[in-house]
C-alpha positions as semicolon CSV with decimal commas, in nm:
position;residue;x (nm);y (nm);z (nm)
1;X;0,058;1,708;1,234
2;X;-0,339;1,774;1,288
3;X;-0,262;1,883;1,629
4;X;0,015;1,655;1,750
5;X;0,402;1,640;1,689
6;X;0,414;1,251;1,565
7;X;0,602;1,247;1,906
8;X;0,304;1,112;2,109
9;X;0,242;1,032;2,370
10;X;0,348;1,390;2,492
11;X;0,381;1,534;2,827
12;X;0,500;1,227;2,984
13;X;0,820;1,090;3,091
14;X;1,026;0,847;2,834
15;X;1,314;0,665;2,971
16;X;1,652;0,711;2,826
17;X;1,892;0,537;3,026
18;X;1,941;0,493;3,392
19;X;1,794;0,836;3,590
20;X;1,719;0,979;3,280
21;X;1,412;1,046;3,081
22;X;1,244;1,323;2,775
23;X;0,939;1,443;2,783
24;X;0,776;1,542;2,404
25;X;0,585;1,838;2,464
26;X;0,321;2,013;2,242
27;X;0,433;2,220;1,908
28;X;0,509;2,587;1,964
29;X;0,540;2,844;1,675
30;X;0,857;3,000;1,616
31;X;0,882;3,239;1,308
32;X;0,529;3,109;1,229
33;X;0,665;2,774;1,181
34;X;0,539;2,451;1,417
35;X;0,833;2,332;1,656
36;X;0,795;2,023;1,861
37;X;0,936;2,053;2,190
38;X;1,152;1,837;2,432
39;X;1,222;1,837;2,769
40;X;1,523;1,638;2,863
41;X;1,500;1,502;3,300
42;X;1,815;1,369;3,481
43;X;1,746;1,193;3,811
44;X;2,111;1,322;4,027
45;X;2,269;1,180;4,282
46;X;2,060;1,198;4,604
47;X;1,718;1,197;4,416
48;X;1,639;1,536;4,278
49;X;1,604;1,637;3,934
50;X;1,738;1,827;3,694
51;X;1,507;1,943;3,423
52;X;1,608;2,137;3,076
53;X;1,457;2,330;2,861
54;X;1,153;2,240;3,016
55;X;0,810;2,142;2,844
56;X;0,463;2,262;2,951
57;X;0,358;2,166;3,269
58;X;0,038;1,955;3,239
59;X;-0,142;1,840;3,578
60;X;-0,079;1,443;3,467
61;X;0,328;1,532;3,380
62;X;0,373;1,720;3,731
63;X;0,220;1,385;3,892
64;X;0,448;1,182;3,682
65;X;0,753;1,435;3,725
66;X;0,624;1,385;4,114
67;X;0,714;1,008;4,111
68;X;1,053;1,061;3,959
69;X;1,179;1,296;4,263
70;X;1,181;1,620;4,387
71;X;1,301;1,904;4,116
72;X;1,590;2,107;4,210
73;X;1,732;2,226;3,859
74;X;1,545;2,428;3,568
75;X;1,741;2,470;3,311
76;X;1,714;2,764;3,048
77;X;1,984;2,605;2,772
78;X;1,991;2,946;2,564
79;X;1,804;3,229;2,390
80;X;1,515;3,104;2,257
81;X;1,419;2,816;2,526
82;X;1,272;2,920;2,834
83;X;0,923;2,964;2,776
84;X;0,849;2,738;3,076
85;X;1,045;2,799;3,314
86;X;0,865;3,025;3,515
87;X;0,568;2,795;3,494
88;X;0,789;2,478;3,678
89;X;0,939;2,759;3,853
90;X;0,565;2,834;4,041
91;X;0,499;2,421;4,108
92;X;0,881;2,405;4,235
93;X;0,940;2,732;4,427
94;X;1,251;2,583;4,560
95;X;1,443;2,451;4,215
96;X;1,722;2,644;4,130
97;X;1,684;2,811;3,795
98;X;1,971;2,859;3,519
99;X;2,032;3,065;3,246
100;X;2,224;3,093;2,931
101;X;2,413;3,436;2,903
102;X;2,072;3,661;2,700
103;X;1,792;3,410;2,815
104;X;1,685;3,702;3,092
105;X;1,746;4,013;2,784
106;X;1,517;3,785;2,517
107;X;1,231;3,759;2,775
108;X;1,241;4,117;2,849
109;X;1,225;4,212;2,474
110;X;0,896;3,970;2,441
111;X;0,761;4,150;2,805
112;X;0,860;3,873;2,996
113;X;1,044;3,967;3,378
114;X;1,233;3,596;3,384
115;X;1,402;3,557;3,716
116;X;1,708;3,335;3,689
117;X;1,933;3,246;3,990
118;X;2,229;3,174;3,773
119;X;2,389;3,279;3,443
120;X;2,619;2,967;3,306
121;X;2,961;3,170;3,291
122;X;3,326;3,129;3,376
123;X;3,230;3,210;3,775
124;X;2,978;2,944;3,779
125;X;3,056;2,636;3,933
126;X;2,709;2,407;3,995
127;X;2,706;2,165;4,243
128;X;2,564;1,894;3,975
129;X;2,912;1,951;3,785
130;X;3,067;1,658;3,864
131;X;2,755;1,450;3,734
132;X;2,660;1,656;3,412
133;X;2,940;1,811;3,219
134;X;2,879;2,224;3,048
135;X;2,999;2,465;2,834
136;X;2,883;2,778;2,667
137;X;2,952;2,687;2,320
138;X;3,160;3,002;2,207
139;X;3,236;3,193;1,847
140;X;2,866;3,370;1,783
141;X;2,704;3,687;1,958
142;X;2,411;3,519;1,877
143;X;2,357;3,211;1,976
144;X;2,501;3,103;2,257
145;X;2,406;2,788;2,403
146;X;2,493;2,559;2,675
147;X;2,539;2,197;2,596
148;X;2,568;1,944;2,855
149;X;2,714;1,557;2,884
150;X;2,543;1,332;3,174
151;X;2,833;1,135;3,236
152;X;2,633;0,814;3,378
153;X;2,436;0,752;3,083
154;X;2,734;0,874;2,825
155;X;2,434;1,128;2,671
156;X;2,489;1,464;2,514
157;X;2,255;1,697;2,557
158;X;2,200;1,915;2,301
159;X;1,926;2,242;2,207
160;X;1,942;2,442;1,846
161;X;2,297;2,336;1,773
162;X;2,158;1,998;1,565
163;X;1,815;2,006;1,471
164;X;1,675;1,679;1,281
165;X;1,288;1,753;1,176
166;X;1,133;1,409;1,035
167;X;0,934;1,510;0,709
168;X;0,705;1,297;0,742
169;X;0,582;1,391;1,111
170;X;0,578;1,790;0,943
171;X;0,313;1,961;0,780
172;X;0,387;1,964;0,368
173;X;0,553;2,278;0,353
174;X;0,785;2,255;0,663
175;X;0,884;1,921;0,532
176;X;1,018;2,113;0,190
177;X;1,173;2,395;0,473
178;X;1,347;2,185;0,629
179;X;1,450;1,994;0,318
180;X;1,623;2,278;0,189
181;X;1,764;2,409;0,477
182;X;1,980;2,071;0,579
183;X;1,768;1,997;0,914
184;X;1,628;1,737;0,807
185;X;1,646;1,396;0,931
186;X;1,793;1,131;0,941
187;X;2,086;1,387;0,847
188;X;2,027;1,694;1,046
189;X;2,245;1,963;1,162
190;X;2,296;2,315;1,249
191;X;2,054;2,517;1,066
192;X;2,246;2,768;0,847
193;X;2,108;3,110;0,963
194;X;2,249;2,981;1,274
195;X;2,563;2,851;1,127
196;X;2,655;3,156;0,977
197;X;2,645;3,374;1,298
198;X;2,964;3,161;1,456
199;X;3,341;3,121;1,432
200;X;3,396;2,861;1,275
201;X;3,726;2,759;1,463
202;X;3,618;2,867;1,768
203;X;3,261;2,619;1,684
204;X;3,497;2,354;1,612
205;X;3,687;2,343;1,939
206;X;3,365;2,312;2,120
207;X;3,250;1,993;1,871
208;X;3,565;1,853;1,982
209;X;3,513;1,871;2,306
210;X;3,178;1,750;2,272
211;X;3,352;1,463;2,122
212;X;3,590;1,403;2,345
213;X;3,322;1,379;2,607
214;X;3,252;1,016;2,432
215;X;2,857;1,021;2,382
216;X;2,690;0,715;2,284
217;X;2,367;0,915;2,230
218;X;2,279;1,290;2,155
219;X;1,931;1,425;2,276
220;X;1,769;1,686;2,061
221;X;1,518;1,965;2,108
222;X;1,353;1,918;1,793
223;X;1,279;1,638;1,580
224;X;1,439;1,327;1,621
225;X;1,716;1,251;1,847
226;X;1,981;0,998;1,792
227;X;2,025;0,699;2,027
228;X;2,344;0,609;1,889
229;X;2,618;0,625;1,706
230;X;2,675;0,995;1,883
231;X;2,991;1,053;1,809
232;X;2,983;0,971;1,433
233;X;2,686;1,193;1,394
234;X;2,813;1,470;1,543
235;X;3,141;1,429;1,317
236;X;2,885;1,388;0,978
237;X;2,644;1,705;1,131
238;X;2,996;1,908;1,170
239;X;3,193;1,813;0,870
240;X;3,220;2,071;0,745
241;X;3,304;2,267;1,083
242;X;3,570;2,029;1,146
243;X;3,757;2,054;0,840
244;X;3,773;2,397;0,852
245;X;3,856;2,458;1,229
């Protein structure tokens, strides 16, 4: 990696589709290992943006993100991603920030006093619903993350719950990690330790839904995401899921 992700350029906006971009962020460690990062930006209805599991904020992205449209949404998608929220929260005092349930306990237990406006739960109805499907994906105590479908551009939206590390873009020994794990690409998935922490029917409902939603792509937090063929990969990444829920 010497210093980069193999995801340059980062901290700038890469169109998707229609009113939607990613931005690939610098790697963060997690468990000592090197994670590249990825914001995913949805220009709604009216102009303002929706931003999640946002990236660091860099003085050229925020003039960039600037051009795009004014951000309303921050988006903390579940345990483990919400490192920068605060820090878009202070250049956007007025975007809305959201929370997967045990974002807010996570960033206490590191000394962090994250301040969410919302917690994604069954009260919760945002006012972006009818543009960008949600759920909490249920059946772990662990990890639970919310997953969302922009319905313009047919993308799912996806955090943890697939992760696809190129080898080649990883330092030697990730690369064998990730190998032996299953996350890597092109035939990523759920990474075990994870996997093991969930229901499996109740996992399997939400993959159907997920299906159901028809994606033609699925956008990933880390490593490569897949710009088609969505709903086949997510049937291949869940096989196993699926056959037993």
């Amino acid at each position: 990696m010497a210093g980069g992700t193999g995801y340059e350029p980062l901290n700038v906006p890469k169109p998707v589709g229609a009113d939607i971009w990613v931005i690939d962020g610098p790697a963060i460690r997690f468990y000592g290992l090197p994670f590249s990062t990825r914001a995913t930006v949805v220009r709604l209805k009216g102009g303002g943006l929706w931003v999640h599991s946002p990236t660091r904020l860099t003085d050229g992205l925020r003039a960039e993100i600037d051009a795009l449209g004014p951000v309303r949404h921050l988006i903390a998608p579940n345990w483990i991603h919400y490192a920068y929220v605060a820090e878009w929260h202070r250049a956007y005092p007025d975007a809305i920030r959201w929370a997967a349930p045990g974002v807010k306990e996570r960033a206490a237990s590191r000394g962090m006093d994250m301040r969410f406006d919302h917690v994604f739960g069954p009260d919760v109805a945002p006012n972006w619903a009818d543009q960008i499907a949600w759920m909490i994906v249920p059946g772990s105590k662990v990890h639970r993350e919310a997953v969302f479908f922009h319905h313009a551009s047919k993308t799912l939206i996806l955090t943890d719950l697939i992760e696809n590390f190129e080898p080649a873009k990883l330092p030697w020994w990730m690369a064998l990690i990730t190998r032996a794990a299953g996350i890597a690409a092109p035939k990523g998935r759920m990474p075990p330790d994870m996997k093991a922490t969930f229901d499996k029917a109740e996992l399997a409902g939400a993959v159907r839904q997920m299906i159901g939603w028809g994606p033609e792509r699925v956008i990933l937090s880390h490593g490569a995401w897949f710009d088609r063929d969505a709903v086949q990969e997510l049937e291949r990444a869940f096989r196993g899921v699926l056959a037993k829920g």
